[in-house]
N, C-alpha and C positions, 0 to 999 in steps of 0.2 A: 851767220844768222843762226840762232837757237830753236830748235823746236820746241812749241809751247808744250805745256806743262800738261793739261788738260789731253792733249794729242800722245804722248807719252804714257800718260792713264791708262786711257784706252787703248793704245796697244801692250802695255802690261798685263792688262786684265782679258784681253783678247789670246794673249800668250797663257795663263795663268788657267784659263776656261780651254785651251786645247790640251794643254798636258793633264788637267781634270779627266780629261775623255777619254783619253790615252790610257792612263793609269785603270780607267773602268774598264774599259775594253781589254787589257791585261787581268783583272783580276776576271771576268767575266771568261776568258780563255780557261782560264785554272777550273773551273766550274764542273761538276757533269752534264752530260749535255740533256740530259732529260729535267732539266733545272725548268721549272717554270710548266711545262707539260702539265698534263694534266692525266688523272687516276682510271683507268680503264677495273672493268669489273674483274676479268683475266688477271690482271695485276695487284688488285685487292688479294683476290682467293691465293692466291700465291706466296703475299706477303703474310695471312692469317695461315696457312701450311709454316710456313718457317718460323713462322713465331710462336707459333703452338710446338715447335720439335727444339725453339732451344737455339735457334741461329744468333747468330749475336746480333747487335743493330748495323755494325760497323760491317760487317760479313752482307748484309743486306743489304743498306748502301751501295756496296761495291756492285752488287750482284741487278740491283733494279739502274743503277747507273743515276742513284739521286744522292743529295748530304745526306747525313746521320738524321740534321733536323726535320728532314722531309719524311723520314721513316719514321720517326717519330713522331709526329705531327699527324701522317696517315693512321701510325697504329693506335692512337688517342681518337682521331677521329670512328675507330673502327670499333670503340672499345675494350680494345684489349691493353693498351697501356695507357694508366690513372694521369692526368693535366700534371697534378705536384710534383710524380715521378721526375718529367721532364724539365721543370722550371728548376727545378733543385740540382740537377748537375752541375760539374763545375763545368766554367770553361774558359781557357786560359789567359 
């Protein structure tokens, strides 16, 4: 006897929907872990010190343990660096 067609579906798509998960929870490891956190005032005044002496973004990143984009997005938000700035980079 064959298994129907419909029952087949659904365990494809049941397969299909855990390796989704998977694959998220992998890239989600690669992540920093301050990813999604949220901006303490400490952390602001810190991040306006190094950007005021010249720190690169990428050196900052490393350093608050967040992306490029999140340093960038706070330092916009802080007004120290212009929205265009950021939208106009490349990326790969």
């Amino acid at each position: 006897m064959l298994p129907r067609a419909d029952v087949l579906r659904r365990l494809l798509a049941g397969a299909s929907a855990l390796n989704i998960v998977d694959a998220r929870a992998k890239r989600r490891a690669q992540l920093p872990s301050n990813v999604g956190k949220g901006w303490g005032s400490t952390e602001d005044q810190a991040l306006m010190v190094e950007f005021r002496r010249g720190d690169t973004i990428a050196a900052m990143a490393e350093r608050h343990v967040r992306t490029v984009r999140a340093i960038e997005a706070r330092l916009e938000r802080l007004g120290l660096k212009s929205v265009s700035t950021s939208a106009n980079r490349s990326r790969p």
